[in-house]
C-alpha positions in Angstrom: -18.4 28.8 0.0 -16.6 26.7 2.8 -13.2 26.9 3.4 -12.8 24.1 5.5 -11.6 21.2 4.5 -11.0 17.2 5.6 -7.6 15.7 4.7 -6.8 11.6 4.7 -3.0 11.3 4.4 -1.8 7.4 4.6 -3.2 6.6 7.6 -4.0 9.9 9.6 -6.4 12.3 9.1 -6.6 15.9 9.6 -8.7 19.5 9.1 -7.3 21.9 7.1 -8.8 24.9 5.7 -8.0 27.1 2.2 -6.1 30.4 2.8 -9.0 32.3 0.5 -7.6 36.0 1.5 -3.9 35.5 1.0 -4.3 33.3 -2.1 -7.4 33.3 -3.7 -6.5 32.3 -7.4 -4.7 29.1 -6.0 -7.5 28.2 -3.6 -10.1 29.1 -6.3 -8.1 26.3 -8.9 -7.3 23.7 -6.1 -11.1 23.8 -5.2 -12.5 23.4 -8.5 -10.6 19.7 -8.0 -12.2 18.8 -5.0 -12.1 15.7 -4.1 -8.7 15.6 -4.9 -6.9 12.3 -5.0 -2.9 11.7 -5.5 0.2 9.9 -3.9 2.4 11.5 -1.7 6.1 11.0 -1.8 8.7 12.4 -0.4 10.6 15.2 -1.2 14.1 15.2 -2.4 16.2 19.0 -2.3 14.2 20.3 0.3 14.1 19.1 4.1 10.9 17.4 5.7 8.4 17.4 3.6 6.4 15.1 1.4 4.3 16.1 -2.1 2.4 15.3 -5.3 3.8 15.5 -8.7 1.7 17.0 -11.2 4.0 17.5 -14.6 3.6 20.6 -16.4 -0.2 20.7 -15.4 -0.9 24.7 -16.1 -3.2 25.8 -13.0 -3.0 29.4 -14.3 -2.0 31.0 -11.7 0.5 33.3 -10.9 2.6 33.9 -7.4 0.4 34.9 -4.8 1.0 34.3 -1.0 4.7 32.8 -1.8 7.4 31.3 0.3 10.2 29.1 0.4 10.5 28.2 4.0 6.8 26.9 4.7 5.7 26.0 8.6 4.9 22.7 9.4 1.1 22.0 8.5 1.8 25.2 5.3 0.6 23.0 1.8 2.3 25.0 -1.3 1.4 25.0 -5.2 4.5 25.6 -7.0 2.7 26.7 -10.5 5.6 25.9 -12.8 8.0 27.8 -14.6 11.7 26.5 -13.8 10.8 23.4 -12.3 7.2 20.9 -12.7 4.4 21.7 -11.1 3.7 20.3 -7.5 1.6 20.5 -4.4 4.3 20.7 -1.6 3.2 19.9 2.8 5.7 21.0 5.3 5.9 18.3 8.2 9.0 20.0 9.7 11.8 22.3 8.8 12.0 22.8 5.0 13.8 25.1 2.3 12.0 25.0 -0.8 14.0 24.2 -3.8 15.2 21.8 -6.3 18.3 21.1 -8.5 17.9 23.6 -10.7 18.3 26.0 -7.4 15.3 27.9 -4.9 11.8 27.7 -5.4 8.8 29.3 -4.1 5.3 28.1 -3.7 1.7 29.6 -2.9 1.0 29.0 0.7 -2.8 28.2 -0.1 -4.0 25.8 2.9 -3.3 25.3 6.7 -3.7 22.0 8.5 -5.5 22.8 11.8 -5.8 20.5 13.5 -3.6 16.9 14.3 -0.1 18.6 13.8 1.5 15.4 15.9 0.8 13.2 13.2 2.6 15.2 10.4 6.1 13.7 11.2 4.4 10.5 11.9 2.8 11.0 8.2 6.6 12.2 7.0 8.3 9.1 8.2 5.7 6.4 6.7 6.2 8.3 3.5 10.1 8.2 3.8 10.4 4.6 4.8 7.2 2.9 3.4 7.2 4.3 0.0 3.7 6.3 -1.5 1.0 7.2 0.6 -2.7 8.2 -0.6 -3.9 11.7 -0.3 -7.4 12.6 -0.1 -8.4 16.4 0.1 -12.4 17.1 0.2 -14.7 19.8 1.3 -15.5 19.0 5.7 -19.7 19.4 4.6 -18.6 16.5 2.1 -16.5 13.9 4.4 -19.1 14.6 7.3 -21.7 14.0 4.8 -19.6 10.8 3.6 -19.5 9.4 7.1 -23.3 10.4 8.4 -24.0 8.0 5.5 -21.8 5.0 6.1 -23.2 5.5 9.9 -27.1 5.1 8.4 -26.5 2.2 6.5 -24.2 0.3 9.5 -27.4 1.0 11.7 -29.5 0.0 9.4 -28.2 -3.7 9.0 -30.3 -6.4 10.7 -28.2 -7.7 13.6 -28.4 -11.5 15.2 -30.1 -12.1 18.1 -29.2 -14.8 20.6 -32.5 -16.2 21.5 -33.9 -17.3 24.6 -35.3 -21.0 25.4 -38.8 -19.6 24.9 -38.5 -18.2 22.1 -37.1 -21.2 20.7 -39.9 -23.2 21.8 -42.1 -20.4 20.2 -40.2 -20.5 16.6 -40.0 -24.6 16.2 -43.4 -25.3 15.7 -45.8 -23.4 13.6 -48.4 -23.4 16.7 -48.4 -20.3 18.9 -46.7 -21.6 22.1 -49.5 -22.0 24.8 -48.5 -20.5 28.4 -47.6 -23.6 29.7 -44.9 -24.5 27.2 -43.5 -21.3 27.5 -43.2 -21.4 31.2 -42.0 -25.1 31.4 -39.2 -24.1 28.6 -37.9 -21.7 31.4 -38.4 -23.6 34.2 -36.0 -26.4 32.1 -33.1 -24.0 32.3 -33.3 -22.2 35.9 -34.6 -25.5 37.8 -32.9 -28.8 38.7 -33.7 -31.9 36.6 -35.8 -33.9 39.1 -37.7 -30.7 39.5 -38.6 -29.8 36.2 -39.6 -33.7 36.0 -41.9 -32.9 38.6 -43.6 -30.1 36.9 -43.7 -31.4 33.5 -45.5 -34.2 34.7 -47.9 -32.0 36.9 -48.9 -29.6 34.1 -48.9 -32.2 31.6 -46.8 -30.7 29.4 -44.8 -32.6 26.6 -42.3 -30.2 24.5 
């Protein structure tokens, strides 16, 4: 089974990919919620870095792969205990912790890819308010977007017609040679000239 994975957060988007070997009981739960949809906020004890709420929601899991001063990019699972349950992402320097005093958190997934957008992502949260997050398997979003692609191709498109073929689609009569080269000559030739040749092929559009 893949570990990589496609984040949306607000308005960037980025790879990521589970940490499988270093915590596989947290990767294992967070996977079985895939695609994963909550609201990032911001954090409030511990430094630069935004997070999802999730109550006293039991992933049964233990500590595994645990740290209080993730990297930038590092997304925790605090599993509960002392404090509520939470999915923690590092966008710079931050101690993990919260008024009850320090935490720790499963280091489970990396983002790979995009890592100048994380303070970018940080600071919306701060000073917008709630941002939507939107973890999913990469087969899945590239899956996701092969689709929209198909049916964006697949819509007819308008095409700006040309003086023949107008002459062509007003009358339910095939247009005859002549009519179609006389509508062509009206657009390329001067007036008195295409008088000239109307009247010497005696054609009437």
């Amino acid at each position: 089974m893949t570990n990589q994975l496609k984040i949306t957060a607000g308005a960037y988007r980025v790879d990521a990919r589970f940490e499988s070997d270093a915590a596989p009981d947290t990767a294992a739960a967070i996977r079985k919620l895939l695609p994963y949809r909550g609201q990032l906020v911001h954090v409030r004890w511990n430094g630069e870095g935004v997070g999802v709420s999730l109550g006293d929601n039991d992933f049964g899991v233990g500590y595994e792969n645990h740290t209080s001063h993730p990297a930038p990019g590092h997304m925790l699972l605090y599993p509960g205990g002392i404090s509520e349950t939470e999915i923690i992402l590092a966008y710079g320097g931050l101690d993990f912790s919260s008024k009850i005093g320090q935490l720790a958190g499963n280091h489970f997934l990396t983002i790979t890819s995009n890592h100048e957008d994380l303070p970018k992502l940080g600071n919306d949260v701060l000073w917008k308010g709630a941002q939507d997050l939107l973890i999913e398997a990469a087969y899945r979003a590239l899956a996701g977007q092969a689709t929209r692609c198909a049916f964006a191709s697949s819509r007819p498109r308008r095409v700006r017609s040309s003086s023949a073929t107008r002459v062509a689609s007003s009358s339910h009569a095939p247009a005859t040679p002549f009519q179609i080269m006389a509508s062509i000559w009206s657009v390329v030739a001067p007036k008195s000239r295409w008088i000239d040749v109307q009247t010497r092929l005696g054609v009437v559009l």
